[in-house]
N, C-alpha and C positions, 0 to 999 in steps of 0.2 A: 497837733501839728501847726495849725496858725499861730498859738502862744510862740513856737518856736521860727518859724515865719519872722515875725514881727521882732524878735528877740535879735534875729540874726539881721534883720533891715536897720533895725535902730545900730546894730553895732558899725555897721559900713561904713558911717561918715571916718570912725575910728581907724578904720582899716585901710581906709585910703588914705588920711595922713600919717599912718605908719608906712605903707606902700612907698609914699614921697618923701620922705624923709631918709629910710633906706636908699634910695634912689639917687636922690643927693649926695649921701654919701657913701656912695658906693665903694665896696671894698674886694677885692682879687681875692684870692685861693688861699688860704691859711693866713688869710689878711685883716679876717670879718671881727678886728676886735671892738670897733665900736659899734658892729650888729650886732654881736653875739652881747652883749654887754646891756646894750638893751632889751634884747631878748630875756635876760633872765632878769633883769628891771620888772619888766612886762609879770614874766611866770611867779617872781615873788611875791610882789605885789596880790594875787590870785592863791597863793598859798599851797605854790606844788612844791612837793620834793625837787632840791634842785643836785643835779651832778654836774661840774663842770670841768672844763680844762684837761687837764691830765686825768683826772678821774675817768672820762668817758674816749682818752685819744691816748694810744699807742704810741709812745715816741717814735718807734722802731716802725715802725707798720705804715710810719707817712709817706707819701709819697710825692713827686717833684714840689718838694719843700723850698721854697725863695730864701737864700743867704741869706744870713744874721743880719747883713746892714741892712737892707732889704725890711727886714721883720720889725727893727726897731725904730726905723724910720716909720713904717707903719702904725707900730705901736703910739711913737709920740704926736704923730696925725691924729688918730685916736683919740688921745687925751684930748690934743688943742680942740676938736671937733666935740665935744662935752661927753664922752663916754663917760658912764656912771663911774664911777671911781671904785668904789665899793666892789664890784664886779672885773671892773677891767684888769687886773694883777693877776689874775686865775688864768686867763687866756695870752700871756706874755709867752713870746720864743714860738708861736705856729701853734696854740692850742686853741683853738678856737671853735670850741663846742658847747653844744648845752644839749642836756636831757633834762625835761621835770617828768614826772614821775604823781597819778593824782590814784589813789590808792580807796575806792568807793568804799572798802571795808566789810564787802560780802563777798561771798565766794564765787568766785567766776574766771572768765581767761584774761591774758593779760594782751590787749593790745597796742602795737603800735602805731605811730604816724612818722613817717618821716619828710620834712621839707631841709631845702639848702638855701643856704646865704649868700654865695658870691657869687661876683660880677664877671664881666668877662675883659681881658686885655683891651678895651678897645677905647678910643676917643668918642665922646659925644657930642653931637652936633648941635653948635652953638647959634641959632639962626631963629626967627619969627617962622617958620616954612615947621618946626618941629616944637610941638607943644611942651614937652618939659619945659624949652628954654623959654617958648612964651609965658607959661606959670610956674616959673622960678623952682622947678624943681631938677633940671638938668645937672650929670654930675658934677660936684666940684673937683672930685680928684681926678688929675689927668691922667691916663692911659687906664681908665678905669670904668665901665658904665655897666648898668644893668640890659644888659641887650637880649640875654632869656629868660629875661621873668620871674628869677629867683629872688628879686623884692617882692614883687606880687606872694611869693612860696612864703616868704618870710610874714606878711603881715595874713596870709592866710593861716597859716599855723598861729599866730598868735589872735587869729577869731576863734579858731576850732578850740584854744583854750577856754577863752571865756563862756565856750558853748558847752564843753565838759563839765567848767565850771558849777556853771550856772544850774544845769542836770543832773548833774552829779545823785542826786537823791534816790533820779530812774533809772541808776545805773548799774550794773553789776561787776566786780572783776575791780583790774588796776589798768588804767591809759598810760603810756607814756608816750611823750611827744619829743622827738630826734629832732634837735634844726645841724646839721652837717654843715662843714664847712667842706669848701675848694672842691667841691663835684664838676664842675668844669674840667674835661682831662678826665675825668674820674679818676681822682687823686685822692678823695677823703673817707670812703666807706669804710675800705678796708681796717683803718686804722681804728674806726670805732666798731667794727666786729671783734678788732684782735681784742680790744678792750673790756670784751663784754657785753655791750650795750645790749646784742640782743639774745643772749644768755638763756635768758627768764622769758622769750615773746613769744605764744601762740599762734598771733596772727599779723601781719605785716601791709603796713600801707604807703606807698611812695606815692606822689603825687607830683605832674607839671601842668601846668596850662597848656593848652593846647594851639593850632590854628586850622582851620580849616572846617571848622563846626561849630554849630551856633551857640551863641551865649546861653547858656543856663544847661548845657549840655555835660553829659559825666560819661566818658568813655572810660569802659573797664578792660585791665591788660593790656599786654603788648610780646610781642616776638619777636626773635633774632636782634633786632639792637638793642635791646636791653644788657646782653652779654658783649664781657671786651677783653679782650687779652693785651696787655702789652711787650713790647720788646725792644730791649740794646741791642743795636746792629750793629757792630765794627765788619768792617771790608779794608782785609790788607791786600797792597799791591803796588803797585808803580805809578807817581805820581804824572798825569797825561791831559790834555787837552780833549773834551769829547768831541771835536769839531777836526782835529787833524791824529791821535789816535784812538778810533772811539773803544778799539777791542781791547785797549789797556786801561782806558779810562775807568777804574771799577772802584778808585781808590775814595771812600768815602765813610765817614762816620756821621751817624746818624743818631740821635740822642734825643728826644722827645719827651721832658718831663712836663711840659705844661701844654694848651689846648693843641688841636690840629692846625698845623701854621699854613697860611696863606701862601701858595705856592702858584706859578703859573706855568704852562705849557704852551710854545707858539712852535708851527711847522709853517715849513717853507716850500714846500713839493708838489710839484703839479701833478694833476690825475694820471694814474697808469706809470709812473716813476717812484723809484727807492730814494728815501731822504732817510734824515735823522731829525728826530723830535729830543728836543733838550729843555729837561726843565730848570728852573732856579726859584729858593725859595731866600726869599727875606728872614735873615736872622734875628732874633729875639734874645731878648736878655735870660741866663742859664741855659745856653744851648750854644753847646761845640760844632765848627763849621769846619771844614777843610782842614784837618792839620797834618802835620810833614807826615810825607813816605813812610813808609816801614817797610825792610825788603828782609 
């Protein structure tokens, strides 16, 4: 165990400039093409079986998937941002996955890992007061930032390679290691279940950083949020004001392909009186707001 101590301490400096570099250049939901591109730079390099692209993702099975222009403006970000080349044309059009796949060659089960890649909608804070931007690692793409952790998931997973790697000798069975794209939403498992990916797997390992426990801490499991259902809502009805008719007011589509949207709720009602509470949520791009009547 200290061999491997000291194996995983020397690899750290590595993993925190892969962390910051991810970080940088942070990419949204079926957008990870110059993660994922490095990602499998990283796994080649190391000598895993690589699956990429469509091979590991369901066209059909994606979910709030970003328009074309959307995708290929991402794409060619991508590129200018020095995505390996070699790599990057596998993950064009929202494919943006990788499995490797380390095969020990003796008989045993077959494990997996899975970490995610993307970022979340949001702006990163460009100020001396927040340390990315003090050590130049804050994102460059705008409405883009790692705000869960999923660079950290990303250059974790690509330790836990080099640590297979490196063991590989004391090992038995076959690893493969999942990096997912656009779980934000959870929008991206499903595609690579329809795919296959875990077809062949034994035994199953998702991982996130945590908060609220101390560093060097490993909580096992989780309940009830771990499951999500989603749902299209249409509400036909008569188009009304909920401040003058609120019992008509019901007419609203609702459509939620990407994360939980920022929404607010203010009441105006003194103690022991009936009021109305109305909320309003800020629209986001690929999301229908208010459209005409239907009677």
């Amino acid at each position: 165990m200290p061999q491997l101590y000291d194996f995983i301490n020397q690899l750290a400096p590595k993993m925190t400039e892969w962390r910051r570099d991810f970080h940088l250049h942070a990419e949204s939901g079926w957008l990870e093409f110059r993660t994922a591109s490095k990602v499998a730079e990283v796994l080649d390099g190391l000598g895993y079986q690589l699956a990429l692209g469509r091979d590991v993702i369901d066209a059909d099975s994606r979910m709030g998937l970003p328009d074309e222009e959307t995708l290929a403006q991402a794409f060619q970000r991508a590129r200018a941002q020095g995505a390996p080349e070699r790599w990057l044309p596998a993950f064009e059009g929202g494919f943006a996955g990788v499995v490797a796949t380390l095969d020990t060659g003796r008989p045993g089960p077959t494990l997996a890992f899975r970490v995610d890649m993307d970022a979340l909608d949001l702006n990163e804070q460009h100020d001396d007061s927040h340390r990315p931007h003090r050590d130049r690692f804050a994102s460059c793409n705008d409405g883009m930032m790692h705000a869960c952790g999923h660079d950290g998931h990303t250059a974790i997973g690509l330790g836990l390679a080099h640590v297979l790697k490196e063991y590989a000798a004391q090992l038995n069975g076959t690893m493969v290691l999942i990096f997912q794209p656009a779980e934000e939403g959870t929008r991206g498992a499903r595609a690579m279940v329809a795919a296959g990916v875990l077809d062949e797997v034994d035994y199953f390992t998702a991982i996130h950083i945590g908060t609220g426990v101390p560093a060097g801490t490993v909580v096992c499991g989780g309940d009830n949020f771990m499951a999500t259902t989603k749902f299209d809502v249409q509400f036909s009805g008569v188009a009304a004001h909920a401040g003058v008719n609120r019992k008509m007011a019901v007419t609203r589509y609702w459509r939620r392909p990407r994360p939980p949207l920022p929404c607010t709720a203010s009441r105006r009602t003194a103690p022991g009186h009936q009021g109305l509470m109305s909320a309003s949520c800020r629209p986001v791009p690929g999301v229908t707001w208010f459209p005409p009547p239907r009677y």
